[in-house]
C-alpha positions as CSV (number, residue, x, y, z in Angstrom):
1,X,24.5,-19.6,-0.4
2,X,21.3,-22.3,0.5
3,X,18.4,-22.2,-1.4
4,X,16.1,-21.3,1.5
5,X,18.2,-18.3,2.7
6,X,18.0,-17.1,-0.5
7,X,14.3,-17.5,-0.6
8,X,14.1,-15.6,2.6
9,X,15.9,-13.0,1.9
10,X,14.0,-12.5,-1.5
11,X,10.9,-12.4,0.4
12,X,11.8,-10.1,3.0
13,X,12.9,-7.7,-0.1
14,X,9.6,-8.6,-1.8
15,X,7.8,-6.7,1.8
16,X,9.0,-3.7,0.9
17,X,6.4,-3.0,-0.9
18,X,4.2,-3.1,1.9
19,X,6.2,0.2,3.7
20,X,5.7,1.8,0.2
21,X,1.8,1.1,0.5
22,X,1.9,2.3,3.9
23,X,2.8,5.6,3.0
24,X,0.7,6.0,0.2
25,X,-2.4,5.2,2.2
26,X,-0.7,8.2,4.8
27,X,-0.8,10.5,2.4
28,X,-3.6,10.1,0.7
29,X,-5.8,10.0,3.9
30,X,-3.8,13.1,5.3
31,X,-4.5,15.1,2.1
32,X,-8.0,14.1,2.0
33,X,-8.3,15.7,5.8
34,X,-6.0,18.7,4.9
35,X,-8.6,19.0,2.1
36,X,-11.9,19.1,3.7
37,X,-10.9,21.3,6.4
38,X,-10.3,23.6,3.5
39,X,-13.1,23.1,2.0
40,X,-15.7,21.4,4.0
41,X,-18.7,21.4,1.3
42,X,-16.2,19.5,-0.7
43,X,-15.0,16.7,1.1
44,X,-18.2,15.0,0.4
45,X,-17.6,14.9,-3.2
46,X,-14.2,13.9,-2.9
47,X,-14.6,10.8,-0.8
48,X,-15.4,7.9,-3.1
49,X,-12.0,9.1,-5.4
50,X,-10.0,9.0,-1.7
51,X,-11.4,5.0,-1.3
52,X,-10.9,4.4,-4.8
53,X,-6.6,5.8,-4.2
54,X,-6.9,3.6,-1.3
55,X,-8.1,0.7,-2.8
56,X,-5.5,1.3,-5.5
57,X,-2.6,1.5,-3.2
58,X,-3.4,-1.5,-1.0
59,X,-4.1,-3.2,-4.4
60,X,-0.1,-2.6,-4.8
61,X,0.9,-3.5,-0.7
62,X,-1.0,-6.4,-1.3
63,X,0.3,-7.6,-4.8
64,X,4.0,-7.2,-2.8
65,X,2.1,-9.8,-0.3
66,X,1.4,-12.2,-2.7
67,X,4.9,-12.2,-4.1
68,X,6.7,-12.8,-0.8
69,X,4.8,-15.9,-0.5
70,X,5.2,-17.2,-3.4
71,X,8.4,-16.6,-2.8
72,X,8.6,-18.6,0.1
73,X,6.1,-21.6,-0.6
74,X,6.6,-21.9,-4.1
């Protein structure tokens, strides 16, 4: 096998973790509005730990980003 169809197929593998944060970031927003429709006087309290799970997760799609191109370029 050549070197740079490896390299692209290990990349393309690497973006899966990119679906993965995708989904997380679907669930946590859809909990968040299942949540406050619940309990309205409570979504205000809960929305700075819904960025922080979001910030976490993209943290991890964007890790998966990083990896891919290195990857490819390096």
């Amino acid at each position: 096998m050549d070197v740079a169809a490896a390299k692209m197929i290990g990349a393309g593998l690497a973006t899966i973790g990119l679906a993965g944060a995708g989904i997380g970031i679907g669930l946590i927003f859809g909990n968040f509005v299942s949540a406050g429709i619940r309990n309205p006087s409570a979504a205000g309290g809960m929305f700075g730990n819904v960025i922080l799970g979001f910030a976490l997760t993209e943290a991890t799609g964007l890790f998966a980003l990083v990896v891919a191109f290195m990857i490819l370029f390096l």
